[in-house]
Every structure is written in C-alpha cells, then in structure tokens.
N, CA, C and O atoms as a DFTB+ gen file, in Angstrom:
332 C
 N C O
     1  1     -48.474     -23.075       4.627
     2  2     -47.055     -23.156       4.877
     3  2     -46.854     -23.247       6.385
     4  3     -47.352     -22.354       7.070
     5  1     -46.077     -24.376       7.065
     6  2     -45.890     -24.461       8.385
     7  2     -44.865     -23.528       8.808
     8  3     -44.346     -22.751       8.007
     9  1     -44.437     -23.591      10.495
    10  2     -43.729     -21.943      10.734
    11  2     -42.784     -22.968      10.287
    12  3     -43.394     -23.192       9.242
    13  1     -41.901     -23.684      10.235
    14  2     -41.160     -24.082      10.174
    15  2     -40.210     -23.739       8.858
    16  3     -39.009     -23.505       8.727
    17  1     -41.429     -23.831       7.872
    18  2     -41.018     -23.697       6.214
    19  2     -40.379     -22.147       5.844
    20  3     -39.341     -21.722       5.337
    21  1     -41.790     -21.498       6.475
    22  2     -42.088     -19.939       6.897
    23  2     -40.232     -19.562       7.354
    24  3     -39.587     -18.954       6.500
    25  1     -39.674     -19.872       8.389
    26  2     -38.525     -19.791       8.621
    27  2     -37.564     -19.991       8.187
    28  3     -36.552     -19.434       8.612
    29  1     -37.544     -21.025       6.995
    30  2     -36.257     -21.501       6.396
    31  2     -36.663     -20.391       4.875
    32  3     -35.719     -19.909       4.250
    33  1     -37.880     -20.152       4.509
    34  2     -37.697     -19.197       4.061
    35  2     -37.156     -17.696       4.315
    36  3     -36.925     -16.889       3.415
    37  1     -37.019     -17.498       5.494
    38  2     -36.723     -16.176       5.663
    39  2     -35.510     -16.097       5.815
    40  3     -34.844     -15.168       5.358
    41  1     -35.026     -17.084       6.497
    42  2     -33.351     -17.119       7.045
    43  2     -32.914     -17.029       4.939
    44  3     -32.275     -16.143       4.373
    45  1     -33.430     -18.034       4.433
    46  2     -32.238     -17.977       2.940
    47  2     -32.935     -16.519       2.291
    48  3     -32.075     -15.825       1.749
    49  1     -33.951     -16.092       2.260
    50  2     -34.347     -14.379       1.900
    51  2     -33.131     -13.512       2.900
    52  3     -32.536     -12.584       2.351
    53  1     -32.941     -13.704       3.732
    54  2     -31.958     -12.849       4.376
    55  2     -30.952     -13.082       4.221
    56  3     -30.258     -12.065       4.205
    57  1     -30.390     -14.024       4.070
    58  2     -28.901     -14.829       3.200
    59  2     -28.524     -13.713       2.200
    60  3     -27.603     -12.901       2.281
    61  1     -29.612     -13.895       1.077
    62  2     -29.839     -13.711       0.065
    63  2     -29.468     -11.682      -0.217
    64  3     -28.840     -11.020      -1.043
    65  1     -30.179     -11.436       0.839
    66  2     -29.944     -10.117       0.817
    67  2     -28.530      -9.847       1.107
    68  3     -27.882      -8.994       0.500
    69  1     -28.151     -10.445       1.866
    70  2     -26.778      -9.697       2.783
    71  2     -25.824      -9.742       1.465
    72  3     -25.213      -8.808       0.944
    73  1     -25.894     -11.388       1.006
    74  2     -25.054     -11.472      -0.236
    75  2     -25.061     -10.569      -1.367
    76  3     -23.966     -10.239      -1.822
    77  1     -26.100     -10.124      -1.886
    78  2     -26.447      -8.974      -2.812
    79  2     -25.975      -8.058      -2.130
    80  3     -25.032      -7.657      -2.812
    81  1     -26.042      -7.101      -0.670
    82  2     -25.771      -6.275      -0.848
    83  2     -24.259      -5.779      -0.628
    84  3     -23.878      -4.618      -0.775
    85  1     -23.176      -7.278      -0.110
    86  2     -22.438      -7.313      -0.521
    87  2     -20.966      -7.592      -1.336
    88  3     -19.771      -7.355      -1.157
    89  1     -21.910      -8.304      -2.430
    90  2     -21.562      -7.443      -3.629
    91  2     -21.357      -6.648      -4.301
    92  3     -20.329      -6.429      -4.942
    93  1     -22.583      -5.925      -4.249
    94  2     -22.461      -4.709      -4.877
    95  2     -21.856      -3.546      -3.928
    96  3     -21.654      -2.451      -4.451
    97  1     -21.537      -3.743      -2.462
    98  2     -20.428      -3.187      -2.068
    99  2     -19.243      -3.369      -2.311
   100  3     -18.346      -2.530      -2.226
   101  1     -19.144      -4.651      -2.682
   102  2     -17.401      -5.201      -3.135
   103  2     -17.276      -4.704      -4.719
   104  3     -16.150      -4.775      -5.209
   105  1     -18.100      -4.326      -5.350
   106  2     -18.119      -3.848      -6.863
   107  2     -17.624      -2.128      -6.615
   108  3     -16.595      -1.622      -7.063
   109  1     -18.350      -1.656      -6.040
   110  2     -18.335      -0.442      -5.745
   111  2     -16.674      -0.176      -5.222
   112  3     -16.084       0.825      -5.628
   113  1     -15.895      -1.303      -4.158
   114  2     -14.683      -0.478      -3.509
   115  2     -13.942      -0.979      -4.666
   116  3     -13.070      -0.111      -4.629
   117  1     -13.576      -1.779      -5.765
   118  2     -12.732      -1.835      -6.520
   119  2     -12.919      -1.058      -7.477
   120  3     -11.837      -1.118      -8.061
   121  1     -13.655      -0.258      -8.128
   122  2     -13.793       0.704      -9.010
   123  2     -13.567       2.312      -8.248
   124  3     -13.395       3.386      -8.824
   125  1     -13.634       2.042      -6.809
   126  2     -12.773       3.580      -6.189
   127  2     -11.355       3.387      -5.914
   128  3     -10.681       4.175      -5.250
   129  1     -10.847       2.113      -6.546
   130  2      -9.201       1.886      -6.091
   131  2      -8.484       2.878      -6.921
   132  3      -8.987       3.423      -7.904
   133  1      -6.783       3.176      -6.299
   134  2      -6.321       4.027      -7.159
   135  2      -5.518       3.008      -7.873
   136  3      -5.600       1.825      -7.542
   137  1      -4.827       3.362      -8.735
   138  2      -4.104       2.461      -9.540
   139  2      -3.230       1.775      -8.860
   140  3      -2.977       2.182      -7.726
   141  1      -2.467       0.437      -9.415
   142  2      -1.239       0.039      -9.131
   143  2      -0.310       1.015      -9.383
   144  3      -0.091       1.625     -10.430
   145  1       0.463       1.134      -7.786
   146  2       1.582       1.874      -7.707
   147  2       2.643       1.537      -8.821
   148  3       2.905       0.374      -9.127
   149  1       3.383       2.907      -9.552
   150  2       4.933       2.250     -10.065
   151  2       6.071       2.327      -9.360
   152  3       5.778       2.750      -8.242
   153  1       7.171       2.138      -9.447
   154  2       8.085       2.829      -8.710
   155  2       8.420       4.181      -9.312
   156  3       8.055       4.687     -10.373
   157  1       9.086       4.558      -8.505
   158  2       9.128       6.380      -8.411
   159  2      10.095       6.567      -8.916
   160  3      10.982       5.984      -8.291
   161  1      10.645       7.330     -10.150
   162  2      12.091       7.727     -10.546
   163  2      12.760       8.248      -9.426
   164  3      12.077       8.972      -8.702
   165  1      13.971       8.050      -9.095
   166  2      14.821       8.788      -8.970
   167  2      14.957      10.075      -8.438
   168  3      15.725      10.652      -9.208
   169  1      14.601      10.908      -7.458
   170  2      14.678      12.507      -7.459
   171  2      15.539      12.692      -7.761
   172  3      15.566      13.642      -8.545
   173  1      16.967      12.006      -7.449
   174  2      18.412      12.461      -7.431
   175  2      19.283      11.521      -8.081
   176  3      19.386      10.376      -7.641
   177  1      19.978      11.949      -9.188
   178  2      20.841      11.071      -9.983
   179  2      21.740      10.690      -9.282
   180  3      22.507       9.904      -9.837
   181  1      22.052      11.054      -7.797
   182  2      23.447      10.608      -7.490
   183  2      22.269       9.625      -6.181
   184  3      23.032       9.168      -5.330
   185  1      21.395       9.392      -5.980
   186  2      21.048       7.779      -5.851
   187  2      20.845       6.928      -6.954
   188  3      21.175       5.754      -6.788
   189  1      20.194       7.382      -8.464
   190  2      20.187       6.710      -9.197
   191  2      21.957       5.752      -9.373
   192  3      22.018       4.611      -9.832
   193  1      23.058       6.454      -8.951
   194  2      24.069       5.814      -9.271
   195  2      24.707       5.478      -8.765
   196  3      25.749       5.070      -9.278
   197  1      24.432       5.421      -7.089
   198  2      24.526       4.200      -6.181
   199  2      23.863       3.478      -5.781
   200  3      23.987       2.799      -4.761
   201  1      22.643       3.527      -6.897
   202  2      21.374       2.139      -6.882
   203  2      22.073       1.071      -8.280
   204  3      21.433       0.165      -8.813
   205  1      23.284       1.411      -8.593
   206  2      23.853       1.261     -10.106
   207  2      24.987       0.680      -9.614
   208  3      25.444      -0.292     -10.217
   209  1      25.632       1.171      -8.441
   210  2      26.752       0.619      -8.096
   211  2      26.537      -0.638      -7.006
   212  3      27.483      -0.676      -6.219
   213  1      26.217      -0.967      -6.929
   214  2      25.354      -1.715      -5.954
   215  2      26.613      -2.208      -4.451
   216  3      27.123      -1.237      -3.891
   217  1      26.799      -2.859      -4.207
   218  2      27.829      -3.207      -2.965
   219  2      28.984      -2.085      -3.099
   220  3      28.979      -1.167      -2.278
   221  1      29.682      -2.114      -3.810
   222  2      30.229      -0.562      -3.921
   223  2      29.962       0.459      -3.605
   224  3      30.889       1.141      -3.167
   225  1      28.747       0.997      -3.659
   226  2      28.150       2.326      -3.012
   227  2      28.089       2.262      -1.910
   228  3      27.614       3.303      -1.457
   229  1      28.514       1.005      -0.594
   230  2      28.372       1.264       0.366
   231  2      29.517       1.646       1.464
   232  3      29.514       1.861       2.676
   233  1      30.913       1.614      -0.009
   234  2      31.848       2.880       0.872
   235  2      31.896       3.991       0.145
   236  3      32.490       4.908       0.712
   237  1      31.468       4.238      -0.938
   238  2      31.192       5.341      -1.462
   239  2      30.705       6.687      -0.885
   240  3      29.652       7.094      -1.375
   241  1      31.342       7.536       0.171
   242  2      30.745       8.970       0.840
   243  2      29.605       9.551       0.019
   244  3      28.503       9.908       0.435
   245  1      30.074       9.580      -1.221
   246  2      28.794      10.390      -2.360
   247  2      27.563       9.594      -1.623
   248  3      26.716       9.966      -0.811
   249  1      27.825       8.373      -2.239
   250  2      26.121       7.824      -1.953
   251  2      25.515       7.501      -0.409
   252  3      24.292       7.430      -0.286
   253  1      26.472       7.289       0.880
   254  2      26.101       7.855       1.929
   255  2      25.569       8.931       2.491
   256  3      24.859       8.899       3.496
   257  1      25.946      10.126       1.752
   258  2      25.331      11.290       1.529
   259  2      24.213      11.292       1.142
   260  3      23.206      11.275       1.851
   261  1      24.267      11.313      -0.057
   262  2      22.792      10.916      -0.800
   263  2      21.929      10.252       0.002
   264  3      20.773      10.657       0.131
   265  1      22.347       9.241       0.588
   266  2      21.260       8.433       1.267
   267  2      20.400       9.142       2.296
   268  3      19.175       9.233       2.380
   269  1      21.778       9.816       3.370
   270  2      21.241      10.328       4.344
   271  2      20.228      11.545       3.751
   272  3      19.002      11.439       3.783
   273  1      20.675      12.281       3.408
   274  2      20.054      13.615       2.814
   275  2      18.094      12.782       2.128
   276  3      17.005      13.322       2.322
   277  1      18.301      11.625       1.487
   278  2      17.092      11.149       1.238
   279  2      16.320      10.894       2.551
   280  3      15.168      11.288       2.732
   281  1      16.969      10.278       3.353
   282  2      16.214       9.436       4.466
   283  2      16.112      10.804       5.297
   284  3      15.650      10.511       6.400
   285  1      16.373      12.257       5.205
   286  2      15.953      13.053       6.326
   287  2      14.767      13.892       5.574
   288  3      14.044      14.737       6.103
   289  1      14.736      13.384       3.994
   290  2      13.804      13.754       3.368
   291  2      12.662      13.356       3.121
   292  3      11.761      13.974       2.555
   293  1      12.655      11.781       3.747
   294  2      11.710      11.283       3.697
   295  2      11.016      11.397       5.368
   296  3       9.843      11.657       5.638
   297  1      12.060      11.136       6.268
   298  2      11.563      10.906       7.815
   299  2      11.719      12.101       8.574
   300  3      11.548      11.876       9.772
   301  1      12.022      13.478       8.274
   302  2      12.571      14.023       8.728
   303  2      13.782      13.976       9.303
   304  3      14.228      12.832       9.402
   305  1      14.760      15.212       9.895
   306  2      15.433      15.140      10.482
   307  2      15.917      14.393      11.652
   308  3      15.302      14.519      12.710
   309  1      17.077      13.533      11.577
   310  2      17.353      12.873      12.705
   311  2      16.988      13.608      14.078
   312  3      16.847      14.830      14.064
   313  1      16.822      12.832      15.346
   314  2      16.918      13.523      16.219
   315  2      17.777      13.586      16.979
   316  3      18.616      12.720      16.729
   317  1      18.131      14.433      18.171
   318  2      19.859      14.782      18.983
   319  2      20.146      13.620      19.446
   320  3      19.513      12.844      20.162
   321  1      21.617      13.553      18.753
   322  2      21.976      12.763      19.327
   323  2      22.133      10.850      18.601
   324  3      22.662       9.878      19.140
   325  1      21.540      10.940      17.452
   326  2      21.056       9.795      16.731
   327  2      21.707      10.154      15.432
   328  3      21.571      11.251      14.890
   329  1      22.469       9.100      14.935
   330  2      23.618       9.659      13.469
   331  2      22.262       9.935      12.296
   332  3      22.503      10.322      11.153
C-alpha cells in the first residue's frame, strides 16, 4: 500500500469515527430532552377573562390590575420611579 493510499485511508477512518461518535451523541441529547412545553393555565381567573375579552380588557381597570400584579409576579417588582 503506497503512503498515499495509507492516507486516504486514514483521513475516511477518521471521518468515519467523528461521524459515529456523533451520532450517538445526537441520539443521546434527544432522549435527555424535556417534553414539549404546553401552555400554562391560568393562575388567575380574572386574566383568564381579560384573555376572553380581548380589545376590551384594555380599558378594563380589573384586567390592568391583573396584569400588573402578574407582570410583578413574574419580573419582580417595578423599580422607583417606573409605573
């Protein structure tokens, strides 16, 4: 076998490997996935019913409320000075 041959064998043996091994790394991270997300009910019926009222709820005080009270629940508290 000339070096030449010798070489084109090794380069596609090393191909060969990388590809196998990943694969079976790409096998491995989709079987540690967590599920498809669903959406999340509702904590609070009084967003469920200005997610119901739709353009309406946005003079609605109730569901401004609601909103805010969600969004300081999710991001924390506004900070000074910021509605």
């Amino acid at each position: 076998m000339t070096q030449s041959r010798f070489l084109q064998a090794l380069v596609w043996g090393t191909a060969l490997i990388i590809l196998l091994g990943a694969a079976l790394l790409a096998g491995r991270a989709t079987s540690d996935t967590a599920p498809a997300a669903r959406p999340a009910p509702a904590r609070d019926g009084e967003l469920a019913r200005c997610r119901a009222a739709g353009e309406a709820a946005l003079a609605d005080p109730g569901c401004r409320r609601a909103w805010d009270t969600a969004r300081a629940r999710f991001f924390g508290p506004a900070p000074e000075g910021r509605p």
